[in-house]
Structures are given as C-alpha cells and as structure tokens.
C-alpha positions as a Markdown table, in Angstrom:
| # | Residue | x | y | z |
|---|---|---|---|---|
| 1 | Unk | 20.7 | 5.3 | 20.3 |
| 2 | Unk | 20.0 | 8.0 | 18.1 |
| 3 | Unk | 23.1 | 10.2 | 17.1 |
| 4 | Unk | 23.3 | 13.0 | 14.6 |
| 5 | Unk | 24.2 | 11.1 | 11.9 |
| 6 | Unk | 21.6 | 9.3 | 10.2 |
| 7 | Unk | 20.7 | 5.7 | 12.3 |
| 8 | Unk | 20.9 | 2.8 | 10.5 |
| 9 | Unk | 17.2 | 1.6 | 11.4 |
| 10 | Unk | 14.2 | 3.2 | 12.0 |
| 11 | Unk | 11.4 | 1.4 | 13.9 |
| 12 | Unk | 7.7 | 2.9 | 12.9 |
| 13 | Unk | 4.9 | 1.7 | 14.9 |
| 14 | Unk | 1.4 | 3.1 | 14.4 |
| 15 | Unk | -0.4 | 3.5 | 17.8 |
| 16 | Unk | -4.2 | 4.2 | 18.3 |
| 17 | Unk | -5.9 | 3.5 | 21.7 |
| 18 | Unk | -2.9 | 1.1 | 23.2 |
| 19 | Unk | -1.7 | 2.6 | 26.4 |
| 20 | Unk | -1.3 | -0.9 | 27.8 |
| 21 | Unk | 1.0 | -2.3 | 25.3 |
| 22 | Unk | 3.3 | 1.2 | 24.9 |
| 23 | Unk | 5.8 | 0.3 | 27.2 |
| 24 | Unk | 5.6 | -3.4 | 27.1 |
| 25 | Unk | 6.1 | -2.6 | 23.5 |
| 26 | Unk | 9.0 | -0.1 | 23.7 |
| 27 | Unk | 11.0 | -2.5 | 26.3 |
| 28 | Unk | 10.6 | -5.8 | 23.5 |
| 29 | Unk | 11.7 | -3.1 | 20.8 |
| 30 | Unk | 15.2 | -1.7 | 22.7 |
| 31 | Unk | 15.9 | -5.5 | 23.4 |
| 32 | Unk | 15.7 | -6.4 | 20.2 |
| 33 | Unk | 17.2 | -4.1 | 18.3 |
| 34 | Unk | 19.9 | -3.3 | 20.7 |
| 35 | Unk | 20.9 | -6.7 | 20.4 |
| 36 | Unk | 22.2 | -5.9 | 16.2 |
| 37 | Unk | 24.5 | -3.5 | 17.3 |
| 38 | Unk | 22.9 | -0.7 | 14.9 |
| 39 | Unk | 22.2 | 2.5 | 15.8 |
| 40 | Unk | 18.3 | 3.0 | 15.9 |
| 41 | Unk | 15.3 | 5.3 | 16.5 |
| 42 | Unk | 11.7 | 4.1 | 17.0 |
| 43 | Unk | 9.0 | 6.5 | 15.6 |
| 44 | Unk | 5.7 | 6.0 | 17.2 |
| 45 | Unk | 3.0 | 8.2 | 15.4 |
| 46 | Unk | -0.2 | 8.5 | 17.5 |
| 47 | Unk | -3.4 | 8.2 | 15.3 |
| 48 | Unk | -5.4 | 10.2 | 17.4 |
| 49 | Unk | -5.7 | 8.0 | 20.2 |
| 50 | Unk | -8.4 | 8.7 | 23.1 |
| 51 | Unk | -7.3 | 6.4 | 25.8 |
| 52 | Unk | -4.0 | 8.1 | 27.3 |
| 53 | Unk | -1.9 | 6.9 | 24.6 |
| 54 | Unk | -0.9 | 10.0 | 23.6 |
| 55 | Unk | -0.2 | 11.6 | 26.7 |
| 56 | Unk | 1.8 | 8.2 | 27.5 |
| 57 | Unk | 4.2 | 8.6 | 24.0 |
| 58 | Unk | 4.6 | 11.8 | 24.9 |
| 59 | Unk | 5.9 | 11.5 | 28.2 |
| 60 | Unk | 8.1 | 8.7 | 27.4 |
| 61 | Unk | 9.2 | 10.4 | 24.1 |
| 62 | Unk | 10.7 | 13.5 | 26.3 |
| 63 | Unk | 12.8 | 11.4 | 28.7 |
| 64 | Unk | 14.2 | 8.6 | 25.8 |
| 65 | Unk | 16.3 | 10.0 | 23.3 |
| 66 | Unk | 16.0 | 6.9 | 21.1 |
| 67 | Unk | 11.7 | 7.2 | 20.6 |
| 68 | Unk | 10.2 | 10.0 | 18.2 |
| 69 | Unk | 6.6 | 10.5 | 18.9 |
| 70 | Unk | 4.7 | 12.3 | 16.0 |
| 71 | Unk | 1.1 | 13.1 | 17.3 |
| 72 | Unk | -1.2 | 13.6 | 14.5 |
| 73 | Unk | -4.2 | 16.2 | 15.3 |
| 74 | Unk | -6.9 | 13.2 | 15.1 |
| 75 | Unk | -7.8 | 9.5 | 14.1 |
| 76 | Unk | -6.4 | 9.8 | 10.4 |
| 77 | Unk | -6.2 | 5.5 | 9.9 |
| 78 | Unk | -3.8 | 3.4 | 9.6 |
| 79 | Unk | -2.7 | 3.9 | 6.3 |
| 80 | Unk | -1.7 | 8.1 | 7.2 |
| 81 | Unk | -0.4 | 7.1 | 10.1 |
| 82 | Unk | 1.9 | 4.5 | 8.7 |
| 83 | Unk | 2.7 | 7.2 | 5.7 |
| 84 | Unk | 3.4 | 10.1 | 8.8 |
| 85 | Unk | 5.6 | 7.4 | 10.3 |
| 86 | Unk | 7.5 | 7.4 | 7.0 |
| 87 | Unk | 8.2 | 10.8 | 6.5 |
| 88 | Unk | 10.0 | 11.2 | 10.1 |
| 89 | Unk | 12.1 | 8.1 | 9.3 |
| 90 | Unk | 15.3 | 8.7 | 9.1 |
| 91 | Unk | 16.8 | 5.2 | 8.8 |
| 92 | Unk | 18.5 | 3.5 | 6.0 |
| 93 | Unk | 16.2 | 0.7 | 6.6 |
| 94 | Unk | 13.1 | 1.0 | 7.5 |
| 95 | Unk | 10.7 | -1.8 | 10.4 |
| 96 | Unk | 7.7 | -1.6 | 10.7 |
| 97 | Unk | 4.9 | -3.3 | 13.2 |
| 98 | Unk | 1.9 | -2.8 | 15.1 |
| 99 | Unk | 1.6 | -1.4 | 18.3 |
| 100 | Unk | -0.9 | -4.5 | 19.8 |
| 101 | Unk | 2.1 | -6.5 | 20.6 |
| 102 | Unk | 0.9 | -9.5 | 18.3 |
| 103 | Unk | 3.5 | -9.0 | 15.9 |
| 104 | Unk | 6.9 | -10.0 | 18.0 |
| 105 | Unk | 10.0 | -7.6 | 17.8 |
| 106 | Unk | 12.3 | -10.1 | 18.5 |
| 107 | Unk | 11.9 | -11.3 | 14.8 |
| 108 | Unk | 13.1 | -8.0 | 13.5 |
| 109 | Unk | 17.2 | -9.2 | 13.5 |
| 110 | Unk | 15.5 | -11.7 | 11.3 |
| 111 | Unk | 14.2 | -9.5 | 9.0 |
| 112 | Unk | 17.3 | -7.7 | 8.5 |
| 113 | Unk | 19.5 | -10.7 | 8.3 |
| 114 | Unk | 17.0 | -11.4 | 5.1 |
| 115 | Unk | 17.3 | -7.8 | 4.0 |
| 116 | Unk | 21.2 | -8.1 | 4.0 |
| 117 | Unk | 20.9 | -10.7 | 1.1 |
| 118 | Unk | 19.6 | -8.4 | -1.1 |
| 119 | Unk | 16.1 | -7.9 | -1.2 |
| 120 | Unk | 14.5 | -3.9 | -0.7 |
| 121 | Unk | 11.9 | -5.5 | 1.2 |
| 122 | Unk | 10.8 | -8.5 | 3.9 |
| 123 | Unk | 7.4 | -9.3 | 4.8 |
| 124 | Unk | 6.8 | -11.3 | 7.8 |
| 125 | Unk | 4.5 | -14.3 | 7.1 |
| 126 | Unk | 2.2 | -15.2 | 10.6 |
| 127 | Unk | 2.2 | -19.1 | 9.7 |
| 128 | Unk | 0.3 | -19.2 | 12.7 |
| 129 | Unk | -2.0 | -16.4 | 13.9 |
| 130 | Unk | -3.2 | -15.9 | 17.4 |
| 131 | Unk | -6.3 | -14.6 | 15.4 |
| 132 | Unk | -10.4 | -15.6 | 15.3 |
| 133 | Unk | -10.9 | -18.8 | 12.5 |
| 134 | Unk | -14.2 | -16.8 | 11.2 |
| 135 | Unk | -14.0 | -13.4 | 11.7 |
| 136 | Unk | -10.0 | -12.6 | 11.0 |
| 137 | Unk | -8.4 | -16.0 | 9.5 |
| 138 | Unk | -11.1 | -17.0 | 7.0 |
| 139 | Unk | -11.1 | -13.2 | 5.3 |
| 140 | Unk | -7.3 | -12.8 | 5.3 |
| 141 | Unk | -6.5 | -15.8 | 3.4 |
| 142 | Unk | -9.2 | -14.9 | 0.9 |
| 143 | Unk | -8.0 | -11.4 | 0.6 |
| 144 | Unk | -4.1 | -12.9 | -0.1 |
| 145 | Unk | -5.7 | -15.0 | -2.6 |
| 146 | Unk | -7.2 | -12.0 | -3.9 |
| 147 | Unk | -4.7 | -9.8 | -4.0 |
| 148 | Unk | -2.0 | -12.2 | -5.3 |
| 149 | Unk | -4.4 | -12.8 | -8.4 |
| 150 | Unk | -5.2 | -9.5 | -9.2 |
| 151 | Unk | -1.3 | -7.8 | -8.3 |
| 152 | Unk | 0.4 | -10.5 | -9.6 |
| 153 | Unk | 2.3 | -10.5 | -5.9 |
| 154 | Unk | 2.7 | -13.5 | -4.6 |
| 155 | Unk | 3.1 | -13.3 | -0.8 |
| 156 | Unk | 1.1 | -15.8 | 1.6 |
| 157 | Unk | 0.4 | -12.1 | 4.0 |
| 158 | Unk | -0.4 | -9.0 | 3.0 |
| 159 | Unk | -2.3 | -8.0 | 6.6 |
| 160 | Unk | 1.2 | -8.4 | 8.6 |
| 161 | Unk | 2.3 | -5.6 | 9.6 |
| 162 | Unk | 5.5 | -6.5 | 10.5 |
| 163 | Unk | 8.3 | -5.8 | 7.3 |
| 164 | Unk | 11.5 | -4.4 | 6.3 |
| 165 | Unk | 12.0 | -1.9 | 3.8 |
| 166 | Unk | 14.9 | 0.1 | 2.5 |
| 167 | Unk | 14.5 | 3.9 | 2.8 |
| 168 | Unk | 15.3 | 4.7 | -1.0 |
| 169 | Unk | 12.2 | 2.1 | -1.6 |
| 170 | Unk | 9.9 | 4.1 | 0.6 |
| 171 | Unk | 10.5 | 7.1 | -0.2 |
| 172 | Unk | 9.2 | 6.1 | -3.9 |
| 173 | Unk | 5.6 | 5.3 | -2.4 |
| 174 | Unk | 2.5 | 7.6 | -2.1 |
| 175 | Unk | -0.4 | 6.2 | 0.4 |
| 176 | Unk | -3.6 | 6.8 | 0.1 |
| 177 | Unk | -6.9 | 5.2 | 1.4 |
| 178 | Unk | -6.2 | 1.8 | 3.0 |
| 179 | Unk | -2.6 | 1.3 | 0.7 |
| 180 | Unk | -0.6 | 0.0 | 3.6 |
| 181 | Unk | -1.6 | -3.4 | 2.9 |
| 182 | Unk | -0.4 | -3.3 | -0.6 |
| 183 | Unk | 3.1 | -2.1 | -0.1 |
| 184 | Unk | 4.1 | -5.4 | -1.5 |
| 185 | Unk | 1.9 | -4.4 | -4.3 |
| 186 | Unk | 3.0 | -0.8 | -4.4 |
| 187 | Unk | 7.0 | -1.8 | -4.0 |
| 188 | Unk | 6.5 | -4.3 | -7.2 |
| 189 | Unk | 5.5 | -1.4 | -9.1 |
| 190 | Unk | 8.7 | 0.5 | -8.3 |
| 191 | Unk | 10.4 | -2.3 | -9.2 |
| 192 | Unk | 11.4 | -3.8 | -5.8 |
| 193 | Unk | 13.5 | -7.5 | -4.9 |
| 194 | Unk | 10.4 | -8.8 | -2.2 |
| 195 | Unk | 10.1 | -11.7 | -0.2 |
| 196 | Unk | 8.7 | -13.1 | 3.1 |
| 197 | Unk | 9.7 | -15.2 | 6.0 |
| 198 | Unk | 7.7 | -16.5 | 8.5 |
| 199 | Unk | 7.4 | -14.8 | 12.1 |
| 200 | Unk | 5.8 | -14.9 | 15.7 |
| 201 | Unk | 2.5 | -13.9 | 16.3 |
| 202 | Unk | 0.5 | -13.5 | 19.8 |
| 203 | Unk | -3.0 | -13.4 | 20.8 |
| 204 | Unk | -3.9 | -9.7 | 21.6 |
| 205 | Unk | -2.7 | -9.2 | 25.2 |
| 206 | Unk | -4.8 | -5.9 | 25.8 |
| 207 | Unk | -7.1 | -3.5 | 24.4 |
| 208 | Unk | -9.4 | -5.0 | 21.2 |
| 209 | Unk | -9.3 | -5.2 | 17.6 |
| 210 | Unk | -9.9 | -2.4 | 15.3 |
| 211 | Unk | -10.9 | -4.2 | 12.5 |
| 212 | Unk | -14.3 | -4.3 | 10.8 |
| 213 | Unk | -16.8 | -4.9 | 7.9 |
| 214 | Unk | -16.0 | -1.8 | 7.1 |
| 215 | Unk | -12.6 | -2.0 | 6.5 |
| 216 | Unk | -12.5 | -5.3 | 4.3 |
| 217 | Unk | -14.8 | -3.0 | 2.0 |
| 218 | Unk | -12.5 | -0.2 | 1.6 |
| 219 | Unk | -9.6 | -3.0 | 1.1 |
| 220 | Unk | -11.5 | -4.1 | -1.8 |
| 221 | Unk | -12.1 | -0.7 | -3.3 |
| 222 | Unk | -8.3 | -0.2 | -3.1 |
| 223 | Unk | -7.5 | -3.3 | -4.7 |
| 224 | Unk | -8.8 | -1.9 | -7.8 |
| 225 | Unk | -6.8 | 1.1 | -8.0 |
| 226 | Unk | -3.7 | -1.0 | -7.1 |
| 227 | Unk | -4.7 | -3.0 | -10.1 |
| 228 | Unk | -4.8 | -0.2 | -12.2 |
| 229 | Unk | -1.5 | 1.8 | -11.0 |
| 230 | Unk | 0.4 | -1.7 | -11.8 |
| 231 | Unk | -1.0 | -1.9 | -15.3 |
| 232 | Unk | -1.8 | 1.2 | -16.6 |
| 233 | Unk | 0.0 | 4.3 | -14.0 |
| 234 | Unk | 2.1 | 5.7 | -16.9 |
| 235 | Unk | -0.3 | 4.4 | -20.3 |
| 236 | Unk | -3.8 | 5.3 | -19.1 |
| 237 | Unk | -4.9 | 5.7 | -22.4 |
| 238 | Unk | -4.6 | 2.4 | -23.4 |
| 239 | Unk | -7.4 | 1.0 | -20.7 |
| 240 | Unk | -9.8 | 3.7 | -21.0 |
| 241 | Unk | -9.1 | 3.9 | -25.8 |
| 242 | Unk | -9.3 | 0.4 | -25.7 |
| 243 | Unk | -12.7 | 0.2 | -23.7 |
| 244 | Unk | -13.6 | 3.3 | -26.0 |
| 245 | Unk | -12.6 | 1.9 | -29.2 |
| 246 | Unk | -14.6 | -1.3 | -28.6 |
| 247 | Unk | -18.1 | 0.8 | -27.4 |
| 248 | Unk | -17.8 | 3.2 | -30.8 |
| 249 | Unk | -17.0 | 0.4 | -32.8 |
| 250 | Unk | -20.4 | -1.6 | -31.7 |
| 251 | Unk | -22.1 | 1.2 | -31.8 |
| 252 | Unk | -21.3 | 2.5 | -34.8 |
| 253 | Unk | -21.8 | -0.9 | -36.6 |
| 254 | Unk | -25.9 | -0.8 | -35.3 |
| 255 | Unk | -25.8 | 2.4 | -36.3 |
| 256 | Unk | -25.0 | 0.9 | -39.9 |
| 257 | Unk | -27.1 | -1.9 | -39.6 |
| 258 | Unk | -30.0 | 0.1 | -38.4 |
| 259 | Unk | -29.3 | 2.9 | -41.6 |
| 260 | Unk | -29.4 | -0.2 | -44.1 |
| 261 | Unk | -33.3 | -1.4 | -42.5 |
| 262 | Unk | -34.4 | 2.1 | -42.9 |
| 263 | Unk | -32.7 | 3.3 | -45.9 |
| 264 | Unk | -32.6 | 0.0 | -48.0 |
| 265 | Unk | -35.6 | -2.3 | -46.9 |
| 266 | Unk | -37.7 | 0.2 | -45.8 |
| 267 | Unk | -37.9 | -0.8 | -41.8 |
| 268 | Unk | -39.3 | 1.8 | -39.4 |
| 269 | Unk | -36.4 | 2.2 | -36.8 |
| 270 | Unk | -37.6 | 4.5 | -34.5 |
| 271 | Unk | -39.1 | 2.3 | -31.7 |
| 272 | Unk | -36.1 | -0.1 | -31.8 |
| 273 | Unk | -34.4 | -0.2 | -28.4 |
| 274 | Unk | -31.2 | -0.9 | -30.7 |
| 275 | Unk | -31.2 | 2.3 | -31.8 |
| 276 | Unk | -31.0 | 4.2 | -28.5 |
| 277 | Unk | -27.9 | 1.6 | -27.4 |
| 278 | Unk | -26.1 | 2.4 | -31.0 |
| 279 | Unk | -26.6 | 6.1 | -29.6 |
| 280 | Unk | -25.6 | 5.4 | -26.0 |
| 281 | Unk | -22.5 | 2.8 | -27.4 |
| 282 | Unk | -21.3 | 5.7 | -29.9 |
| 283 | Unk | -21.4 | 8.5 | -26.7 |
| 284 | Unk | -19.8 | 6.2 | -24.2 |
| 285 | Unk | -16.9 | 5.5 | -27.1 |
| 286 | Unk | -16.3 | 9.0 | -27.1 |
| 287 | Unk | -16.0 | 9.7 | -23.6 |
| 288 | Unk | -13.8 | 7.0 | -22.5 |
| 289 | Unk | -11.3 | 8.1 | -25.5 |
| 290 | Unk | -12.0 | 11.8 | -23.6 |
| 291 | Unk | -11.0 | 9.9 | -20.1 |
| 292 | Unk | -8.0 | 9.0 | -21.6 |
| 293 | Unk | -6.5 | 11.7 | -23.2 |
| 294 | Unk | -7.4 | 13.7 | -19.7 |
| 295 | Unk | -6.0 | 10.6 | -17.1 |
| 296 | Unk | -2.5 | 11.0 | -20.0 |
| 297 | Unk | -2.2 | 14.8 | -19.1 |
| 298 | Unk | -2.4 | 14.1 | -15.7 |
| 299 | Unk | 0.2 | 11.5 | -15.5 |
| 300 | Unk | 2.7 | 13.6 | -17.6 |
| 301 | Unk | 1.6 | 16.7 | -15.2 |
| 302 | Unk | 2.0 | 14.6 | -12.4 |
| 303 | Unk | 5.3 | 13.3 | -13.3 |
| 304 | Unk | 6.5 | 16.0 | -14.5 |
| 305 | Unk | 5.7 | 18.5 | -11.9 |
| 306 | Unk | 6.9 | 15.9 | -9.3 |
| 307 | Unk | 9.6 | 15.1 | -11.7 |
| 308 | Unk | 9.1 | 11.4 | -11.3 |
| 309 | Unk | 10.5 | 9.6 | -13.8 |
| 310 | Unk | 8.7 | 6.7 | -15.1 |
| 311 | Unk | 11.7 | 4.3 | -14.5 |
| 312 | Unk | 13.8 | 3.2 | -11.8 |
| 313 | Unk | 17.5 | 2.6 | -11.9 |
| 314 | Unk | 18.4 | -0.5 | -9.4 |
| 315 | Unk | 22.1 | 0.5 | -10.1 |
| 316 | Unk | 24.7 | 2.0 | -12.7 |
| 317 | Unk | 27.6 | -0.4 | -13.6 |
| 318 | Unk | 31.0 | 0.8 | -15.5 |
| 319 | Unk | 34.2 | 0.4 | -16.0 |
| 320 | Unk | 36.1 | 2.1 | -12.7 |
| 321 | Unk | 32.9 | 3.1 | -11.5 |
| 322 | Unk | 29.5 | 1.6 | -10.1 |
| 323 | Unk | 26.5 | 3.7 | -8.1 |
C-alpha cells in the first residue's frame, strides 16, 4: 500500500475505452504485487476514454488508497499517456502494461526478480501471442526485425507492453509521437543494461483492438528519428556536413567541368541539364552545412538550457567511497 515514503514499485497502465477489464485488471494487479512484499502504487492514466472508463478509475481511485488515476482532458495516444503515467510515478522501479488484460500481471515478480540482477530494464517477450497471424503477428515480427536493424537493439518485442524499468532510467527519456515502442531504443541511448524474458499473453477478453494502418505508419516515421537521436543526438553536424560536403563537392566539380567545355573547347553550355544540377548540387551543399550548424545550436541550447549532460555516469567508484 502506498505510504508517504516513496513505494518501491510503481504500476502504470494506460487505459482508453476498457471499463470491462478495470477491475478484473486492478484485482490480477494487487495479487500480484502484493504477493513481493513491496510497497506499491498503481497509476492508471485515462487517455480520454468515452466508454465509462473514466468515471470507473475515478470512483475506484477515491475509495483505494493504493490506485492513482490521472485523467487526461482527451484521447492524447498511447505514447502521452504512457509519458503522463511516468511523471506521477513515484516508484524506484517502474511496471508497466496494458489495460486489455492480454499482458498477465502475474509475470511482474518475474520481471523484477530479472531486474534485481542488474539490468535498468526488462522487456517481456510474448513467445506466444493470443494475437491475429495476418493482421497483428505478421507486422510485429517485421517491425522487430526492423527496428533491431536500424537501432542496433536486439530484442525479439518491441510491441509488448509489459517491462520493468528503473526510475533514474525514465526519468532520462522524453516521448514524443509513437516513442513508447522504442523505449528499448531510447534506454540504449542513455546508456541502459536491457534484456527480455518471455511472458503470458491472452486473447483480448473484452472491448477490441485499437490498432490500425494508421499506426504502423507513424511507427515507421518514428523509427527514423530514433535512428537519428542514436547516431547523431549530440553531433548533428556531422549527418547533415557530410551529406553537404558530398552535394558541393559534385557540384562544384560539374561546375569545373562545364567551365573547361565553355571556356577551353568552345562548347555552348547553356542548354545542358548538367548545368542546372551543378547549380542545384552547389545550393543543396550549402544548405545542409546551414542545417547543421542550426540542428548544433540547438542541441547545445537544448542541453544546456535543460542542463543535460551528454553523458551518463552508471556509477562513481573510489577508495572509501562508491555512489
């Protein structure tokens, strides 16, 4: 139960349109956490829900001391909700899930047990999803294999919800768009110990999917900018000078080519489509080195404003003291 000293876990769970599962959810939760002995709060943020949900968490919220509901004003995503969820943690270790009930809470004790060994954070792995073959099973495994390629993240499940992080780790980690999937991603940058063990999963008891076409596309779109935050966050110049160095440099050597025909030989030059692309080459060139010098200020304003270093200290060890 939640005391006021800081609990040991905190339990986030996103919830949009699932009055059915709240309290089946919320019973499964107690039991399994109660059974670890720690002291514990569950945060359930409400996404803007339409179907009583909110007007459920909120009821039960004011006669549990153990549950924090955060309502947000409406449907936000996952991703906000997930970051609200977060910010009204207070536990030294952090569980997440969804509120469907596919993901089980009895594999949480797991998760810690895992945690306890010296990791910052434990994905669940659904060896064996309750989900579609076609419309859910077929796009998640290409969208690991994706995202392992492009992170460099090896994990066999991005999509499952259900994880462990420490506090210290998440409090590190800005979300945006549809990031929630990458917090493997996202916690490798920062320099996190990750790995995955394998966990329950259901077939959706109530309600239906709110996954879509739509969301695969803004997945991809993310992707990219995970891609670039794990390679370039604190050099940005050297993606956008490199690319710029490489469009002057071709464009410059038409550009002497195309002086040597019309100076030396004589050539007419001025219907040659080269001579437009040594123009547009030699223009790009100079805006991507202009993209760059900009996307450097704003990382050093960023970081120092925020005053985020661009390193992260695991520990400090010396003689008659370690931190």
């Amino acid at each position: 139960m939640i005391t006021v000293e800081q609990p040991e876990l905190s339990i986030v769970v996103p919830i949009y349109n699932e009055a059915e599962s709240i309290s089946h959810l919320l019973d499964a939760i107690t039991d399994a956490v109660k059974a670890t002995q720690f002291s514990y709060e569950i945060v359930c943020v409400d996404d803007g829900s339409t179907d009583g949900s909110t007007e459920l968490l909120t009821q039960i919220a004011s006669q549990r001391t153990d549950l924090k509901a955060v309502i947000l004003r409406r449907n936000y995503g996952q991703t906000p909700a997930m970051a609200a969820g977060f910010e009204y943690a207070r536990g030294k270790v952090i569980i997440t899930l969804d509120g469907d009930l596919q993901n089980d809470p009895a594999d949480i004790p797991l998760l810690l047990a895992k945690l306890n060994e010296g990791y910052d954070l434990v994905s669940g792995w659904r060896q064996n999803r309750q989900d579609a073959a076609l419309t859910r099973l077929l796009p998640s495994k290409i969208a690991n294999w994706l995202i392992g390629k492009v992170t460099g993240v090896r994990i066999h499940d991005y999509g499952c919800s259900l994880k462990a992080y420490r506090a210290e780790l998440v409090a590190d980690m800005n979300l945006y768009g549809e990031l929630h999937r990458f917090l493997p991603a996202l916690a490798y940058i920062e320099g996190a110990r990750i790995t995955e063990i394998p966990v329950h999963h259901h077939a959706r008891r109530y309600g239906k999917s709110k996954y879509g076409l739509g969301r695969t596309i803004r997945v991809v779109m993310d992707l990219f900018t995970v891609f670039f935050m794990k390679k370039f966050l604190t050099r940005p110049m050297h993606v956008f000078g490199f690319l710029g160095l490489i469009s002057l440099t071709l464009g410059v050597l038409m550009g002497l080519y195309l002086t040597v025909l019309k100076l030396i030989l004589q050539q007419s030059i001025g219907d040659r489509p080269l001579l437009i692309l040594s123009a547009l080459l030699v223009i790009t060139g100079v805006q991507l080195f202009c993209f760059g010098l900009l996307a450097e200020l704003l990382m050093r304003t960023y970081h120092e404003s925020q005053q985020r270093p661009i390193y992260r200290v695991r520990e400090v060890v010396e003689a008659g003291n370690r931190e």
